[in-house]
py3Dmol code that shows the C-alpha trace and the ligand (Angstrom):
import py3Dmol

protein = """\
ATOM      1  CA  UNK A   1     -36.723  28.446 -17.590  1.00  0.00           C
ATOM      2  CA  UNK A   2     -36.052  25.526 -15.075  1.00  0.00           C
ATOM      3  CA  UNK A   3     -33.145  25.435 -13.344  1.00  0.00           C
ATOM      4  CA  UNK A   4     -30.986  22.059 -13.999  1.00  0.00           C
ATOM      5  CA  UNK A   5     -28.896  19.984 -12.270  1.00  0.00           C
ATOM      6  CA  UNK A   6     -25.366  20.705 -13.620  1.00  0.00           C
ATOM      7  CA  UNK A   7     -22.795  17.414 -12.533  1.00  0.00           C
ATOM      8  CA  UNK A   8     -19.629  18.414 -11.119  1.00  0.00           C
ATOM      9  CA  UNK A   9     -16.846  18.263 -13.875  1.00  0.00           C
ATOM     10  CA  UNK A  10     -13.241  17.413 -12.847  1.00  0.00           C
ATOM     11  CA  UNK A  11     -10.080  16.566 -15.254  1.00  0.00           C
ATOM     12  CA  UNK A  12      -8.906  12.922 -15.398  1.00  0.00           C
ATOM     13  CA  UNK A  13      -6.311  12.179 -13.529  1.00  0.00           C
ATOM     14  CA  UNK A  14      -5.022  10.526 -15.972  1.00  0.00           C
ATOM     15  CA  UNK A  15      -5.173  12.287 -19.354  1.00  0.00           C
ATOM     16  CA  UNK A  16      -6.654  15.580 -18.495  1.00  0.00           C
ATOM     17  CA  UNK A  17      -9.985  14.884 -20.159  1.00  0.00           C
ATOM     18  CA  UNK A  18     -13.419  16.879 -18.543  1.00  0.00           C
ATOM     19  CA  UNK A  19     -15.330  13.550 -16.865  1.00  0.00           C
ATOM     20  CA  UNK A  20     -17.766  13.353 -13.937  1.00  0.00           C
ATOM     21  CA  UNK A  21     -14.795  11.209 -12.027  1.00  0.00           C
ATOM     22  CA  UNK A  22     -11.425  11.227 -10.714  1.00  0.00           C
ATOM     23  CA  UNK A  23     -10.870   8.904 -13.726  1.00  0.00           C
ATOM     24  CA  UNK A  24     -12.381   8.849 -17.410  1.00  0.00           C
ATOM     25  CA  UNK A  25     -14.169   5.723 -18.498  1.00  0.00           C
ATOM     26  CA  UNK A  26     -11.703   5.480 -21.438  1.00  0.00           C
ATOM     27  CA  UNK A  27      -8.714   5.526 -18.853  1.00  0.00           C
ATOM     28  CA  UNK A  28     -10.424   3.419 -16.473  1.00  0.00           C
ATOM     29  CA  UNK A  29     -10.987   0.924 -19.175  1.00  0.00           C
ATOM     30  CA  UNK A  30      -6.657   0.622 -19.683  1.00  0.00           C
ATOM     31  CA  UNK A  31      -6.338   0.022 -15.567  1.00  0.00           C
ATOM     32  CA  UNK A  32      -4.823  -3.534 -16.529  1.00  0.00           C
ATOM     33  CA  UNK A  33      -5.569  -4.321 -12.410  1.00  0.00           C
ATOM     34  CA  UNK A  34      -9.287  -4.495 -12.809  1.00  0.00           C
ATOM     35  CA  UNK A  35      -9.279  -7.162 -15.304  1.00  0.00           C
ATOM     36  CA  UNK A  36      -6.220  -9.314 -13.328  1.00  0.00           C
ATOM     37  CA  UNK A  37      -7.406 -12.390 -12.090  1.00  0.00           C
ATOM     38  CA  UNK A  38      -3.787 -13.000 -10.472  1.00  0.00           C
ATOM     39  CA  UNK A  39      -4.155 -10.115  -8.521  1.00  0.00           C
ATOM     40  CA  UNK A  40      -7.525 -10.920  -6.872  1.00  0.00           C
ATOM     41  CA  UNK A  41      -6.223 -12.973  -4.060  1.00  0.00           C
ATOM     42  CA  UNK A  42      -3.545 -13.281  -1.310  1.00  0.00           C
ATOM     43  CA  UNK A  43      -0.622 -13.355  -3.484  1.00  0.00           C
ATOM     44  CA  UNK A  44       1.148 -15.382  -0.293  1.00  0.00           C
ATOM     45  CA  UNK A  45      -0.971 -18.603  -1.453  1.00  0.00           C
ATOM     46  CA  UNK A  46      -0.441 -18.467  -4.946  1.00  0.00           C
ATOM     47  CA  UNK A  47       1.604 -21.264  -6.218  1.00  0.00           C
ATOM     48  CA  UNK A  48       5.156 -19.758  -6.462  1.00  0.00           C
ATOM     49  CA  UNK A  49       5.655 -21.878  -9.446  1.00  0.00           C
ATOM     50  CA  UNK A  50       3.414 -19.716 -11.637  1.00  0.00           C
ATOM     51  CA  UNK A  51       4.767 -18.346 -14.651  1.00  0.00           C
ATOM     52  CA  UNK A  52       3.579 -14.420 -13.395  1.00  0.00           C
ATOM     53  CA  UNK A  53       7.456 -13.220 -13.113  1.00  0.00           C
ATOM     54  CA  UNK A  54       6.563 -11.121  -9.796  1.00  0.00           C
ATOM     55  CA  UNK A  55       5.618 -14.468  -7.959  1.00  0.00           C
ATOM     56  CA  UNK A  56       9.120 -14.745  -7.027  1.00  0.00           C
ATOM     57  CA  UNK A  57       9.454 -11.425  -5.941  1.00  0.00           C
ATOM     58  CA  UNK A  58      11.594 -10.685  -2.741  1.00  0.00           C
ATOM     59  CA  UNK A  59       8.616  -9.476  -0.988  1.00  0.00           C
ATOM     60  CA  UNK A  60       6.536 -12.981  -1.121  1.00  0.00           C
ATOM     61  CA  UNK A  61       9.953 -15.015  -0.828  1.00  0.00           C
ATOM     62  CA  UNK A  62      10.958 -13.174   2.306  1.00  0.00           C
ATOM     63  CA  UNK A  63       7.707 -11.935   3.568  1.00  0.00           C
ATOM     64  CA  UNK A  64       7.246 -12.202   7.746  1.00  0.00           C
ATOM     65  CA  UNK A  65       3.449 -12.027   7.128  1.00  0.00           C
ATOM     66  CA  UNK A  66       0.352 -13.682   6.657  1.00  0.00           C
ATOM     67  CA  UNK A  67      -1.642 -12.568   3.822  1.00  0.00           C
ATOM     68  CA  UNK A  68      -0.363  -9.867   1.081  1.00  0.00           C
ATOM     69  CA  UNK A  69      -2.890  -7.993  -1.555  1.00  0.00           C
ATOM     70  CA  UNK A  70      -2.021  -5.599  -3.668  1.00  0.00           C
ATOM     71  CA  UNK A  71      -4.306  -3.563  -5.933  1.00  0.00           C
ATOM     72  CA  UNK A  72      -1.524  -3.335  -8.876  1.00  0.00           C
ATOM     73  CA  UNK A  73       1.882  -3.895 -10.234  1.00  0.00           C
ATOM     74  CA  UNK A  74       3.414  -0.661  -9.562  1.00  0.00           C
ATOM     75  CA  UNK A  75       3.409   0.453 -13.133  1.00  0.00           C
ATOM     76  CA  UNK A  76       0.745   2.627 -15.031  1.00  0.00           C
ATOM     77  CA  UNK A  77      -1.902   3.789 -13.980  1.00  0.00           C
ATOM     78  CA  UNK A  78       0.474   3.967 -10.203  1.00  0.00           C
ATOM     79  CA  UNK A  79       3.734   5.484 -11.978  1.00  0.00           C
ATOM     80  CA  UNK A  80       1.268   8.419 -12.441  1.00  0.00           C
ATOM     81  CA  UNK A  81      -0.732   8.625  -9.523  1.00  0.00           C
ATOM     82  CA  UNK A  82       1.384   7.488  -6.408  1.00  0.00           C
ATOM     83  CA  UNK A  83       3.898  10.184  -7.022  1.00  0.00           C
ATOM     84  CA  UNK A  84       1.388  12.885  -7.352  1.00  0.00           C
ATOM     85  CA  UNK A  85      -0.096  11.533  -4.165  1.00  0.00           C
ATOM     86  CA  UNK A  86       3.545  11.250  -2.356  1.00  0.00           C
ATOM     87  CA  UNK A  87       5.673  14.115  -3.477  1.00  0.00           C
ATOM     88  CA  UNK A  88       2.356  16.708  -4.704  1.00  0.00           C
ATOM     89  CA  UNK A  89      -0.138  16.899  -1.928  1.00  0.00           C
ATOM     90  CA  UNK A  90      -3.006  15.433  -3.937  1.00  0.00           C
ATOM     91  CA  UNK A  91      -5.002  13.908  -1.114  1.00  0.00           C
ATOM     92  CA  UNK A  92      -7.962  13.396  -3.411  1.00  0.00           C
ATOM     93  CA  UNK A  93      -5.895  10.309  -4.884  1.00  0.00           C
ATOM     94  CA  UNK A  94      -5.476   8.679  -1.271  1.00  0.00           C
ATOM     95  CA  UNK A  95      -9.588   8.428  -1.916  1.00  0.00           C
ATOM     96  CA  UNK A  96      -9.631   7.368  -5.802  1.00  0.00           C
ATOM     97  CA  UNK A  97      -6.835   4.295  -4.842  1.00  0.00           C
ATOM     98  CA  UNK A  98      -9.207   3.528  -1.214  1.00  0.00           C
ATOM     99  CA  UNK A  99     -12.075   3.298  -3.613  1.00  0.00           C
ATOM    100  CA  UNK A 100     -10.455   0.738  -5.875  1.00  0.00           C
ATOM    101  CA  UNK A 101      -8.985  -0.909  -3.298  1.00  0.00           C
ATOM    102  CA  UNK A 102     -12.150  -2.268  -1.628  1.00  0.00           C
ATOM    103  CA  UNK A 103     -14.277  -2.387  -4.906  1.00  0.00           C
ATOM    104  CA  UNK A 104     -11.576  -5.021  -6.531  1.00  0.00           C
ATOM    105  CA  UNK A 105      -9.490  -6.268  -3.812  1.00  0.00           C
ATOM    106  CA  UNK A 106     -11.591  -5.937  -0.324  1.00  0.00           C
ATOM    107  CA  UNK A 107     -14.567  -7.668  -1.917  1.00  0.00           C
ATOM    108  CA  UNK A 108     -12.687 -10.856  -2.594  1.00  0.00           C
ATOM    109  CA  UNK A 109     -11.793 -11.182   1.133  1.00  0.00           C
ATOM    110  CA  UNK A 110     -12.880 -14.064   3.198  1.00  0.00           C
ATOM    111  CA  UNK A 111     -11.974 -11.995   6.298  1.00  0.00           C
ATOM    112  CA  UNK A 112     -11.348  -8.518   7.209  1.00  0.00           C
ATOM    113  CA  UNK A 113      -8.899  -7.289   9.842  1.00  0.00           C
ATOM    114  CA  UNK A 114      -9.776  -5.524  13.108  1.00  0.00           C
ATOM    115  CA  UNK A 115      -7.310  -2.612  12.920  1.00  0.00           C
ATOM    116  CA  UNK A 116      -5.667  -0.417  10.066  1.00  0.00           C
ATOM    117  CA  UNK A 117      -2.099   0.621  10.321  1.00  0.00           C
ATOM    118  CA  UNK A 118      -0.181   2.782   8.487  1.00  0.00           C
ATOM    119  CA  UNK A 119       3.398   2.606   7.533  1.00  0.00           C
ATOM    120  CA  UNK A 120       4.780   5.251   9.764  1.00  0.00           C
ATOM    121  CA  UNK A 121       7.138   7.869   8.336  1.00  0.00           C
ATOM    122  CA  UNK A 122       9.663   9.432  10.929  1.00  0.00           C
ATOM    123  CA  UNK A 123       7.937  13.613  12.455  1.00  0.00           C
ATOM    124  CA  UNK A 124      11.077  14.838  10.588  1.00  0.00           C
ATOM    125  CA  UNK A 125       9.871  13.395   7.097  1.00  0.00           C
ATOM    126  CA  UNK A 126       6.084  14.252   8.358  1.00  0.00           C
ATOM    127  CA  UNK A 127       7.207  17.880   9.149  1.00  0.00           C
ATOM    128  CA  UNK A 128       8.924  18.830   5.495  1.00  0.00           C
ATOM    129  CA  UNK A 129       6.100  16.704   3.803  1.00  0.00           C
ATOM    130  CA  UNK A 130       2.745  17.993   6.002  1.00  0.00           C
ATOM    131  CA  UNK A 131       1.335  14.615   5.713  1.00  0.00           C
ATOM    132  CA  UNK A 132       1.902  11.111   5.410  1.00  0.00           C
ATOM    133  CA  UNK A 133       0.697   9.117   2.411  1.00  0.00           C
ATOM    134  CA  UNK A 134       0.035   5.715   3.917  1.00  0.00           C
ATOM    135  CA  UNK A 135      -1.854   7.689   6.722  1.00  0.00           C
ATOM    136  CA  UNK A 136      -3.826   9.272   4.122  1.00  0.00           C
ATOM    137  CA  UNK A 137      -4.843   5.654   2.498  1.00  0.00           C
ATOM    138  CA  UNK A 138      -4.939   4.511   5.539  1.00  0.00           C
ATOM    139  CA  UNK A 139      -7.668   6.907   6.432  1.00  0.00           C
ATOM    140  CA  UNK A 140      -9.514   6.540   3.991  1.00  0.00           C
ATOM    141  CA  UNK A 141     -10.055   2.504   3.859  1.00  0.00           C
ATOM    142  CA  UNK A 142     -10.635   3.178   7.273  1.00  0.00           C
ATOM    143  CA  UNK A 143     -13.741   5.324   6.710  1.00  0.00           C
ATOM    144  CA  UNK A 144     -15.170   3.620   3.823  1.00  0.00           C
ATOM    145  CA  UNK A 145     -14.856   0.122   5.805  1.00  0.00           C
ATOM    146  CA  UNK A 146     -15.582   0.985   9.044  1.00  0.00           C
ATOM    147  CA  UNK A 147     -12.253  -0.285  10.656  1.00  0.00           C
ATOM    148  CA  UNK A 148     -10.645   1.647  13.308  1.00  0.00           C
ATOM    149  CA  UNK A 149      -6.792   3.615  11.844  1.00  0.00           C
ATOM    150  CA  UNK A 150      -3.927   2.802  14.708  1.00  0.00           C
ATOM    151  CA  UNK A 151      -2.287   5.714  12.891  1.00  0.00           C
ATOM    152  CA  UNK A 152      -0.672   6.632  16.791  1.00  0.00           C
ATOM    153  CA  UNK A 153       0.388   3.226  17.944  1.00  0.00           C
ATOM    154  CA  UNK A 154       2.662   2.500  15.970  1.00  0.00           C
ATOM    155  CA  UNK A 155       5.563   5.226  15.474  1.00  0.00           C
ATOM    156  CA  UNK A 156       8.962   5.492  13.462  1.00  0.00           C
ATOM    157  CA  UNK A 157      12.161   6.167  16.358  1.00  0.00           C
ATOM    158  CA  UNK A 158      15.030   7.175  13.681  1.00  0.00           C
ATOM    159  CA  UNK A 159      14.660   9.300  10.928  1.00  0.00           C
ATOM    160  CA  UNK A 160      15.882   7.122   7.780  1.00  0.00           C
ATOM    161  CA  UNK A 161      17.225   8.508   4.426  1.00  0.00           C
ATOM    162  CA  UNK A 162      14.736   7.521   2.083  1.00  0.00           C
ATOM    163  CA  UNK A 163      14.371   4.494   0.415  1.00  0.00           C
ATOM    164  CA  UNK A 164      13.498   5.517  -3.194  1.00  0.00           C
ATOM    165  CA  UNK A 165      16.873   7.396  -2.903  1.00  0.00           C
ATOM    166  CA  UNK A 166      18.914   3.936  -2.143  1.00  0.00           C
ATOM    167  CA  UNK A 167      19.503   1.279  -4.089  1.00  0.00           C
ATOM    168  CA  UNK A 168      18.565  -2.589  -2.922  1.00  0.00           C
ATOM    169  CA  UNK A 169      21.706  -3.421  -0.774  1.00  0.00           C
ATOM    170  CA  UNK A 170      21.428  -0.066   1.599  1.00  0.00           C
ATOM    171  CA  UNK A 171      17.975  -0.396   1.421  1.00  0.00           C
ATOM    172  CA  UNK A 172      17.988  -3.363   3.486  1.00  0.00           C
ATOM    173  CA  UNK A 173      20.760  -2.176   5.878  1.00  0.00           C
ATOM    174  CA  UNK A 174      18.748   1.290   6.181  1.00  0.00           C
ATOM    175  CA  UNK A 175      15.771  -0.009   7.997  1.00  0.00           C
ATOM    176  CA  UNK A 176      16.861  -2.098  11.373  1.00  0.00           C
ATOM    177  CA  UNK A 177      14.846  -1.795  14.324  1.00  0.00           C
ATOM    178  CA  UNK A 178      13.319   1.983  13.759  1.00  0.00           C
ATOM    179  CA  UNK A 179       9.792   1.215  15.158  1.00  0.00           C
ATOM    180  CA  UNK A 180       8.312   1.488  18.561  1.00  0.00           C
ATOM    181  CA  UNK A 181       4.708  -0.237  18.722  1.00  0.00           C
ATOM    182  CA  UNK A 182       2.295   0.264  21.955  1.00  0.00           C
ATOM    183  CA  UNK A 183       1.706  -3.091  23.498  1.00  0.00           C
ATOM    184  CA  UNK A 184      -1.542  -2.252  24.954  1.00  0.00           C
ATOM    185  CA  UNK A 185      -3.396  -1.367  21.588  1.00  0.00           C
ATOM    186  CA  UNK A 186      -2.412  -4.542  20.554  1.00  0.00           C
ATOM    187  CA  UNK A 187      -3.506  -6.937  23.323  1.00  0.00           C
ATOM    188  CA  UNK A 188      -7.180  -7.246  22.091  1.00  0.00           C
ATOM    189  CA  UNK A 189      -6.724  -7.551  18.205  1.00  0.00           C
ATOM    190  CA  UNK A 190      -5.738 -10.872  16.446  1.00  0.00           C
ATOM    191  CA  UNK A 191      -5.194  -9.332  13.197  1.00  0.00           C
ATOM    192  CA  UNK A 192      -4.542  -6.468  11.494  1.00  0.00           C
ATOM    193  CA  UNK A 193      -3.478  -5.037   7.981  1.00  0.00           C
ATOM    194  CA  UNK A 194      -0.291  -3.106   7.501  1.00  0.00           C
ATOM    195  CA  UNK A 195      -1.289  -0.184   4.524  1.00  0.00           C
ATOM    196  CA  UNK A 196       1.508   1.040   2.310  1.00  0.00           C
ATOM    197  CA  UNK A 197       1.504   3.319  -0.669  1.00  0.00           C
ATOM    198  CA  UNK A 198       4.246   1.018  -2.604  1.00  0.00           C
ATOM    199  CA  UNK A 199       6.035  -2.158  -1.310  1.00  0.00           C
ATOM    200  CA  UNK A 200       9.302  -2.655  -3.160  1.00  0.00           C
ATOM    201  CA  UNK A 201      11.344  -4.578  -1.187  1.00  0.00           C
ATOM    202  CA  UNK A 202       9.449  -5.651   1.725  1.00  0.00           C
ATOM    203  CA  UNK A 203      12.043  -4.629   4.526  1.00  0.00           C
ATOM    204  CA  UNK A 204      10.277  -1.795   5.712  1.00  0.00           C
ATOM    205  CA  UNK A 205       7.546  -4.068   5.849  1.00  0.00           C
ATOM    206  CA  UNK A 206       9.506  -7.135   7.503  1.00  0.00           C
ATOM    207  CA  UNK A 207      10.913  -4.812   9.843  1.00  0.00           C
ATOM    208  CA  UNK A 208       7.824  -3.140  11.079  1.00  0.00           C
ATOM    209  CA  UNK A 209       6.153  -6.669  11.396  1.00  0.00           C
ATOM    210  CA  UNK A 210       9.238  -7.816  13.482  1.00  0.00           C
ATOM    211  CA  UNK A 211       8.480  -4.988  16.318  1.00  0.00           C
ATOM    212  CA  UNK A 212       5.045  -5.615  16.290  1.00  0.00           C
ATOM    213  CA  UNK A 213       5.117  -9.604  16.838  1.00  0.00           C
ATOM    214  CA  UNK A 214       7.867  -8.622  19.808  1.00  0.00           C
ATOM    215  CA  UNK A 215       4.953  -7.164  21.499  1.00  0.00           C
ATOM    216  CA  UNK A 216       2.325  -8.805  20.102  1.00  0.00           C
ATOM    217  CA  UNK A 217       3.619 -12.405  18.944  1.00  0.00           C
ATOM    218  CA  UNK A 218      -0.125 -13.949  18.738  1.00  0.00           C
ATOM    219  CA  UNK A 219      -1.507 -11.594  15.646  1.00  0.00           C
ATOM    220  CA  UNK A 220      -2.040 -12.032  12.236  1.00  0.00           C
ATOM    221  CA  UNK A 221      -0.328  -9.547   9.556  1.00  0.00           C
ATOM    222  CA  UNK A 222      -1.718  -8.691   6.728  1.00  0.00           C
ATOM    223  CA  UNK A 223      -0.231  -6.462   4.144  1.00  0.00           C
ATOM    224  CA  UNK A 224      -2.174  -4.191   2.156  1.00  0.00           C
ATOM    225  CA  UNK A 225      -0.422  -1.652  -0.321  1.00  0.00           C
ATOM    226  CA  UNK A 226      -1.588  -0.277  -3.601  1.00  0.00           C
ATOM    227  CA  UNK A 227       1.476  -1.051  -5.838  1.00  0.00           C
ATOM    228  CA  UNK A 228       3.994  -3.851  -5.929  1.00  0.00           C
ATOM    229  CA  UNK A 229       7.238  -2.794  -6.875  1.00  0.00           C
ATOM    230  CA  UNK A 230       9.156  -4.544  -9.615  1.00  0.00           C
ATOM    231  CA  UNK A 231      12.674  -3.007  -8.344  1.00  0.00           C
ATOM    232  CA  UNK A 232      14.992  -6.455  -9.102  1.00  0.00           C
ATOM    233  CA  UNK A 233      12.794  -9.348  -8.202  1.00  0.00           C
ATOM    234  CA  UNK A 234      14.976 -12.500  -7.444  1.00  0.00           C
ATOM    235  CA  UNK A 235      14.474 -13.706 -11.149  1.00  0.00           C
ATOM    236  CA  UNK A 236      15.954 -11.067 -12.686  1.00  0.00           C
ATOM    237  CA  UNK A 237      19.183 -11.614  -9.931  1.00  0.00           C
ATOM    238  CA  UNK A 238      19.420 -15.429 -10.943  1.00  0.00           C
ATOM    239  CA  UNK A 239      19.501 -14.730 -14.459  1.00  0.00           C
ATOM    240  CA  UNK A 240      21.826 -11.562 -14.433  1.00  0.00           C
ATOM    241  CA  UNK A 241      24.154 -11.882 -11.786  1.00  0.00           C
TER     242      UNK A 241
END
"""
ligand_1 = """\
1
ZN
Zn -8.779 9.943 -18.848
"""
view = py3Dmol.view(width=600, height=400)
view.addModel(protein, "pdb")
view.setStyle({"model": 0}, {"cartoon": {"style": "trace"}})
view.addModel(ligand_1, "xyz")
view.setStyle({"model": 1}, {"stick": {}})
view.zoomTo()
view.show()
C-alpha cells in the first residue's frame, strides 16, 4: 500500500472546527475586514465627513502621525483572538494577524517603511508576561516583509498601570513622557511604522511618536495596529455628554 501524504490538521481558532488553517474557510468567510473597502487605505486621508462612525474617532482627530492602517475594527474576529494572543501565550496568532495584515492591508500600500517598531511594554510587564505582543507582530511582519524590527531602540522608562485597566480620562494622564528612543538608529531612516496589537485611544501612540520626533524630528510615522478600538469615539461624547 502507498504511503500518502496526510495534511496537517489544526482546530480553528475560531470555532474549534478540524481545518488545514489557523482559520476555517467558513470563519474566514464572516472576517467582515476582508470585504471592507473603508479599511483598505490610510484612514488619516479619508474624508472625516464620512458617515463610517469611527472616522471621528479620537485616534484620527488627535493623531501626531502620518499615515494610520488598521486591519479591523477591534470587534470579532479580534475580541477573540487579540486576547488569546495578549493574556494566553498563543504566539501562533502574532503569525495568522501578520499574514492578514500584508495580504489585505500591505498590498494596498504605495510605500513601505524602512524600519518596524514595536510598541514597547515596560521589563516589569515583559518579565510577568514572558513576551511582548506587539514585539511578536512586530516580528513577524518583519520576516514576512523583509523590513528590519527596532524592537531595542526604542524602550519604555516607567512601568505604567495598564491601560485596559483605566478608563479614558487616566488613560491619557497615565502615559506622559515614558519612552527613551536611540537617536543614532534613527538618523538614517525617513520613515517608519509604529506596530500595535490594539489602538484605543491613541495616547500611547501620540506619546511614543512625541519622543521619537524629539530625536528624530525629520521622519515619517506610520501607524500600523491590527484592531481599532471603539472605546468612546468623540461622537458618542457629543451626543451623550
Ligand atoms: Zn472556524
Amino acid at each position: 500500500m502507498k504511503p500518502t501524504l496526510k495534511a496537517i490538521w489544526h482546530r480553528c481558532l475560531l470555532c474549534l472546527q478540524a481545518t488545514e488553517q489557523h482559520i476555517c474557510t467558513l470563519c474566514l468567510a464572516d472576517c467582515g475586514f476582508i470585504h471592507s473597502h473603508i479599511l483598505r487605505q490610510n484612514l488619516l486621508i479619508h474624508n472625516l465627513n464620512d458617515s463610517e462612525q469611527y472616522f471621528v474617532h479620537d485616534v484620527i482627530i488627535n493623531a501626531k502621525f502620518d499615515e494610520l492602517w488598521v486591519l479591523d475594527i477591534y470587534q470579532y474576529p479580534l475580541t477573540v483572538l487579540i486576547p488569546k494572543l495578549k493574556f494566553y501565550n498563543q504566539p501562533h496568532i502574532a503569525t495568522l494577524l501578520a499574514q492578514w495584515f500584508v495580504l489585505y492591508r500591505v498590498a494596498r500600500m504605495d510605500r513601505l517603511p524602512e524600519a518596524l517598531i514595536p510598541v514597547p511594554i515596560h521589563w516589569r510587564r515583559m518579565w510577568q508576561r514572558g513576551y511582548n505582543q506587539s514585539h511578536l507582530l512586530c516580528a513577524e511582519l518583519s520576516r514576512r516583509l523583509y523590513i528590519p524590527c527596532l524592537e531595542n531602540n526604542v524602550k519604555r522608562k516607567h512601568h505604567t498601570r495598564p491601560q485596559s485597566e483605566l478608563n479614558l480620562a487616566d488613560r491619557r494622564t497615565n502615559i506622559q513622557d515614558v519612552f527613551t528612543v536611540d537617536t543614532d538608529s534613527l538618523a538614517s531612516i525617513n520613515h517608519i511604522a509604529i506596530v500595535d496589537d490594539v489602538v484605543t485611544t491613541g495616547t500611547t501612540i501620540n506619546d511614543l511618536c512625541r519622543s521619537i520626533y524629539q530625536v528624530a524630528p525629520h521622519i515619517n510615522i506610520t501607524v500600523w495596529c491590527m484592531g481599532l478600538g471603539v472605546f468612546e469615539p468623540s461622537v458618542n461624547k457629543q451626543t451623550t455628554d
